[in-house]
DSSP file (Angstrom, degrees, kcal/mol; ACC not computed):
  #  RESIDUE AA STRUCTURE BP1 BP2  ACC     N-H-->O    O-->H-N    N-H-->O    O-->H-N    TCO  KAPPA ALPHA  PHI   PSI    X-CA   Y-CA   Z-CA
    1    1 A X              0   0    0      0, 0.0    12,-2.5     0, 0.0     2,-0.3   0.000 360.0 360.0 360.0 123.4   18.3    2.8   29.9
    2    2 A X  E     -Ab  12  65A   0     62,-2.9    64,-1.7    10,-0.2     2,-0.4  -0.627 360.0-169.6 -74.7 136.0   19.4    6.0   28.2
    3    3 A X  E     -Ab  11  66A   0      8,-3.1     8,-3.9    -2,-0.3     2,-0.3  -0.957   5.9-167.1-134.1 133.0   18.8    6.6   24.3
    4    4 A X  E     -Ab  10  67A   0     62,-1.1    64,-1.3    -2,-0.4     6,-0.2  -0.984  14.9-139.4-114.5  91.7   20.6    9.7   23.0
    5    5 A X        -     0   0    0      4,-0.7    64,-0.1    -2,-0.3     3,-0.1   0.155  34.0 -97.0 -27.6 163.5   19.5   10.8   19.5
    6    6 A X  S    S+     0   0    0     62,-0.3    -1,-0.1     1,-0.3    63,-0.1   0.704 124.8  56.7 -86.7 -14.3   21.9   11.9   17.0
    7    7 A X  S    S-     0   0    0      2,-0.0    -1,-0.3     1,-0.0     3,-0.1   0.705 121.8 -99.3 -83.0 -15.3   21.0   15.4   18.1
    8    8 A X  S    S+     0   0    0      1,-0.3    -2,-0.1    -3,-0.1     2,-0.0   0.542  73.6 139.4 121.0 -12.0   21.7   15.1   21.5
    9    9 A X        -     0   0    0      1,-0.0    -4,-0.7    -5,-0.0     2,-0.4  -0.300  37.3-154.1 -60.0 156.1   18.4   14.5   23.1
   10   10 A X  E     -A    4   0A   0     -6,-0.2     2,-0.4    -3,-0.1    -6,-0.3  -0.997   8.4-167.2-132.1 135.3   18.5   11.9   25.7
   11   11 A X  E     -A    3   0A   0     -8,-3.9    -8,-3.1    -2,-0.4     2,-0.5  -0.798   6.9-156.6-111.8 147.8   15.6   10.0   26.5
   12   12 A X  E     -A    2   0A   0     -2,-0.4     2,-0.3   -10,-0.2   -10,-0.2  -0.995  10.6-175.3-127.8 143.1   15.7    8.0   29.7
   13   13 A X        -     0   0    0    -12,-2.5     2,-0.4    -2,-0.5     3,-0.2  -0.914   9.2-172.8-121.1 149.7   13.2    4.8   29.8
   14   14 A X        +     0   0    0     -2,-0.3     3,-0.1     1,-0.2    -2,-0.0  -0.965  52.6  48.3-141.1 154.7   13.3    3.1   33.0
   15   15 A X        +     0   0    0      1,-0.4     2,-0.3    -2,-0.4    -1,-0.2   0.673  69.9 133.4  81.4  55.4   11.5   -0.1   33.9
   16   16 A X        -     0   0    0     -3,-0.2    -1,-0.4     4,-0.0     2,-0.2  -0.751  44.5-136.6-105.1 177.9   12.5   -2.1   31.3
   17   17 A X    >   -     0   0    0     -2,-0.3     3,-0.8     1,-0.1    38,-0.2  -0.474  19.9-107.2-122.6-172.2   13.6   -5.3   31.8
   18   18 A X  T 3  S+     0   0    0      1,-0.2    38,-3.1    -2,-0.2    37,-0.5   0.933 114.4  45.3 -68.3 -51.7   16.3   -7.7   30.6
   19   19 A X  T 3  S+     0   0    0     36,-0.2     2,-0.5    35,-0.1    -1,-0.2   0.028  82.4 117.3 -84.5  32.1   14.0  -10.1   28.4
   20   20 A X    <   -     0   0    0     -3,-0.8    35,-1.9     1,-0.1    36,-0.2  -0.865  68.0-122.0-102.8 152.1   12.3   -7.3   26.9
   21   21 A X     >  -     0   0    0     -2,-0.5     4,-1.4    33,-0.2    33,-0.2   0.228  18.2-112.1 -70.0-176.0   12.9   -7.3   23.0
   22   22 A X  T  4 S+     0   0    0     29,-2.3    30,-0.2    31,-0.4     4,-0.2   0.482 124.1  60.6-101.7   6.9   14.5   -4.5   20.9
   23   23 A X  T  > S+     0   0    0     28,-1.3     4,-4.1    30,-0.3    -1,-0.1   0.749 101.6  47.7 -56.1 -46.7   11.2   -4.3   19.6
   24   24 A X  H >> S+     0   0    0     27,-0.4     4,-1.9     1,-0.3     3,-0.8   0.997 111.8  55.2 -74.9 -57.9    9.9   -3.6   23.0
   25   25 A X  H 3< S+     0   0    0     -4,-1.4    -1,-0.3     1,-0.3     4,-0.3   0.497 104.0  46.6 -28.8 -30.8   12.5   -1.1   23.2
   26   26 A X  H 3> S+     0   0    0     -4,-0.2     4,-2.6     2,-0.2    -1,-0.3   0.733 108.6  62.4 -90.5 -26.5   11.8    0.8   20.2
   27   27 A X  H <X S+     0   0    0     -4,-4.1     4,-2.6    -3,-0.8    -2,-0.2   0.952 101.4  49.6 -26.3 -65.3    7.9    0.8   21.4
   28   28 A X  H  X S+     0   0    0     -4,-1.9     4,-1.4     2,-0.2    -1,-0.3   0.775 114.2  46.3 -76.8 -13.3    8.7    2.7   24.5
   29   29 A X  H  >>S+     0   0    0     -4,-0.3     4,-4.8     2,-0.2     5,-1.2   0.957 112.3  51.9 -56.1 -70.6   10.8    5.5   22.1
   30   30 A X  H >X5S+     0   0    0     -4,-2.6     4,-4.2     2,-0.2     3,-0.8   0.871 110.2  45.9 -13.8 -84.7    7.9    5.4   19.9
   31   31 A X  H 3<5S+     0   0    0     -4,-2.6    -2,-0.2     1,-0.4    -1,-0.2   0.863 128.2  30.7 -55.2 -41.4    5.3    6.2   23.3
   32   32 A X  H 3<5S+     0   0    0     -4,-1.4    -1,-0.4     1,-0.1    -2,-0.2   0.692 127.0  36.0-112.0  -8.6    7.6    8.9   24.4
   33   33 A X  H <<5S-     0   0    0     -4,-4.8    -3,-0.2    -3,-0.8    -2,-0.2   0.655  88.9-128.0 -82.9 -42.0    9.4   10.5   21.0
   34   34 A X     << +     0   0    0     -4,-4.2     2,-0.2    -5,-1.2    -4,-0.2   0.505  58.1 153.9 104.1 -11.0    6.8   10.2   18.9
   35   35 A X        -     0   0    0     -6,-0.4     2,-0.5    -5,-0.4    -1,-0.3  -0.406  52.0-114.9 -74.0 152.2    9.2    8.4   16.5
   36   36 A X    >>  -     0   0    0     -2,-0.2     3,-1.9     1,-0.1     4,-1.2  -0.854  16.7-146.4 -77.8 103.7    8.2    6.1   14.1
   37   37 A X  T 34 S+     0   0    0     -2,-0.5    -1,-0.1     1,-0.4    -2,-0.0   0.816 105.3  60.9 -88.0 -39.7    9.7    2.4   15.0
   38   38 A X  T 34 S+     0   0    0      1,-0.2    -1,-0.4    -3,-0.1    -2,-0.0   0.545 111.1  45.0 -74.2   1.1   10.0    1.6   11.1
   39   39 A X  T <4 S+     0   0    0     -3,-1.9    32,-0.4    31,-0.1    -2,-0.2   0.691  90.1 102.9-101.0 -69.9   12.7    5.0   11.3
   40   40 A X     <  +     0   0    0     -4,-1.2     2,-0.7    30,-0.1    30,-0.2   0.196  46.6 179.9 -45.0 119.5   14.4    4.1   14.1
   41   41 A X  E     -C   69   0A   0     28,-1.5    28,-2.6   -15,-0.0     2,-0.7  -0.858  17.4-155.7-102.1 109.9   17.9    2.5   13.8
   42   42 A X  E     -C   68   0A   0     -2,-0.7     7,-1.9     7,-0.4     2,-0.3  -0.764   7.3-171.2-123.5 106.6   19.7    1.6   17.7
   43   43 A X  E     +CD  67  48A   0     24,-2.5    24,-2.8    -2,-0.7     2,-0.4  -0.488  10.0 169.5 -76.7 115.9   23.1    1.4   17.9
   44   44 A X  E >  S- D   0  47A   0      3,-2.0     3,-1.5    -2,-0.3    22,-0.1  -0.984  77.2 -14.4-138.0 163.3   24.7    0.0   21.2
   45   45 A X  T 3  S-     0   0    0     -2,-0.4    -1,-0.1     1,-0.3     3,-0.1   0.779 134.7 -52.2  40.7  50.9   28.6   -0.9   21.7
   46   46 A X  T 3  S+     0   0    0      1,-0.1     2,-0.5    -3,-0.1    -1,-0.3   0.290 109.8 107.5  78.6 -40.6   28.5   -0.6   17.6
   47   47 A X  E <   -D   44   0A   0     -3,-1.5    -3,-2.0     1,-0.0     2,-0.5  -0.809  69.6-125.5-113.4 146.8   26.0   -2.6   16.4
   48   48 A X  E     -D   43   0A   0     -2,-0.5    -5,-0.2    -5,-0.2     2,-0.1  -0.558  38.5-127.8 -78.1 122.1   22.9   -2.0   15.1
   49   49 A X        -     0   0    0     -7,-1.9    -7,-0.4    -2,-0.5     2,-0.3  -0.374  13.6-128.8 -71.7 137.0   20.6   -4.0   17.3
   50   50 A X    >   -     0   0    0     -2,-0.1     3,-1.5     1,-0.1   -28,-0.4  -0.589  20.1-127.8-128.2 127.1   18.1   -6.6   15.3
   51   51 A X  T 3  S+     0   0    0     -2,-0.3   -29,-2.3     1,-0.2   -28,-1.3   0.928 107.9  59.7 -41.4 -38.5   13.9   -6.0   16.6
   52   52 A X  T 3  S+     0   0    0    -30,-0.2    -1,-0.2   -31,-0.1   -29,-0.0   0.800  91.9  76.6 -84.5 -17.3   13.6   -9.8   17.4
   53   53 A X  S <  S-     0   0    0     -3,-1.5   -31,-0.4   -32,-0.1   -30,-0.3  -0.046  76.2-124.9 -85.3-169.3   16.7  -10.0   20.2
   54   54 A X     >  -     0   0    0      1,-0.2     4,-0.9   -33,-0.2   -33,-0.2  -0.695  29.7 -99.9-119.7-164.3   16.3   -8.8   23.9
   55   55 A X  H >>>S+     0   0    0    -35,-1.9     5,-1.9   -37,-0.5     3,-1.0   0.970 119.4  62.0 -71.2 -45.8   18.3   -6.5   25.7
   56   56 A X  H 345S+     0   0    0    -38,-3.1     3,-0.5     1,-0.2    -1,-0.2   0.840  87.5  63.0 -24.2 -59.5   20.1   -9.6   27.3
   57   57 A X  H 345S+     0   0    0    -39,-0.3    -1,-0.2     1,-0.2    -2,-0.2   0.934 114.5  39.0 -61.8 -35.3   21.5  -11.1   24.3
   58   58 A X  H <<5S-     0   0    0     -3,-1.0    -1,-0.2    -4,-0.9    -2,-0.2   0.554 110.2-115.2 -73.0   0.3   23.6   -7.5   24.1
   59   59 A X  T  <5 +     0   0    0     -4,-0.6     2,-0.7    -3,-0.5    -3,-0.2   0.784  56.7 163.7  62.4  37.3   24.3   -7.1   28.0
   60   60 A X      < +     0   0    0     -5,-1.9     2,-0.2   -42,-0.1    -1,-0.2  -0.808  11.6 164.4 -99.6 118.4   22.1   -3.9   28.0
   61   61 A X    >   -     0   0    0     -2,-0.7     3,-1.2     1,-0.1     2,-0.3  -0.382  46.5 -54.0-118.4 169.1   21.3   -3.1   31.7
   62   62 A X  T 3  S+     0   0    0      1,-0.3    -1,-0.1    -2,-0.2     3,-0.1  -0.510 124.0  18.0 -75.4 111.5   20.1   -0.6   33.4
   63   63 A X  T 3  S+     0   0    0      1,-0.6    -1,-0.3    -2,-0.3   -49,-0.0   0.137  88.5 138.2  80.5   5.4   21.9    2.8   33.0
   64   64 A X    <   -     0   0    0     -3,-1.2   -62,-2.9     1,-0.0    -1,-0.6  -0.216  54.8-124.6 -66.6 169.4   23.5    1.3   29.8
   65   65 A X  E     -b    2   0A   0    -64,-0.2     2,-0.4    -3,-0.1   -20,-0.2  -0.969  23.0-167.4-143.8 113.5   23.5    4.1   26.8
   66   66 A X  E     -b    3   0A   0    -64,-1.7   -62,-1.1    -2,-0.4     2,-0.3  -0.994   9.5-148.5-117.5 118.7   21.9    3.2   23.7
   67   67 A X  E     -bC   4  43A   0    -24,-2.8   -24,-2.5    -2,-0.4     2,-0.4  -0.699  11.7-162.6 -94.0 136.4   22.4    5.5   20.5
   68   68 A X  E     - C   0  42A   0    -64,-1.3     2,-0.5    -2,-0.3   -62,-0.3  -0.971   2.3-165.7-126.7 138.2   19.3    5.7   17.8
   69   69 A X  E     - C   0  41A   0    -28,-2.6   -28,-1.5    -2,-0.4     2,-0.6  -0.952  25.0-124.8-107.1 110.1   19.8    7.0   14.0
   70   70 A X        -     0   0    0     -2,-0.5   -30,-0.1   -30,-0.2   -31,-0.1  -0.480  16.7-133.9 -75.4 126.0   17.0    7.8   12.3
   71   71 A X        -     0   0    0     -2,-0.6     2,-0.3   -32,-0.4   -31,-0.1  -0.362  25.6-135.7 -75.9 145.2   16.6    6.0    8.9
   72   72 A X        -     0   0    0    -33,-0.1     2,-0.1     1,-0.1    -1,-0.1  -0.869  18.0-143.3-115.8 157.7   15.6    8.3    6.2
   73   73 A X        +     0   0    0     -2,-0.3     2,-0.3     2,-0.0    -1,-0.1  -0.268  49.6  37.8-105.2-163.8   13.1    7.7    3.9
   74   74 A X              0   0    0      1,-0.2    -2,-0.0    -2,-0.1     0, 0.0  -0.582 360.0 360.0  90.8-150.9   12.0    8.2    0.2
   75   75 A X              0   0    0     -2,-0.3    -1,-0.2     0, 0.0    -2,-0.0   0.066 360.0 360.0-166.2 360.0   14.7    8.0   -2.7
């Protein structure tokens, strides 16, 4: 799975699996960005993807493209 940042980085995570959450999915960004899960926002086909579903329930496979927006914080 690719994740491309809004800058243009592309992260590639490989061995995830179908029934892994989008939780689990912001984990491994987390291990390898450094990003903060509670920031991250992941955009695939258009919609912003909900922690609790798995990759499955969107038909994200392997070499699939996932886009992540970082949520800003404060006021």
């Amino acid at each position: 799975i690719f994740v491309i940042s809004r800058s243009g980085k592309k992260v590639i995570l490989e061995q995830m699996s179908s029934s892994d959450t989008v939780l689990n999915l912001k984990l491994r960004i987390r291990e390898e960005e450094g990003t903060q899960i509670h920031r991250q926002r992941l955009i695939f086909n258009g919609k912003q993807l909900e922690d609790e579903r798995t990759l499955s329930d969107y038909s994200i496979g392997k070499g699939e493209t996932v886009h992540m927006v970082m949520q800003l914080t404060g006021g």
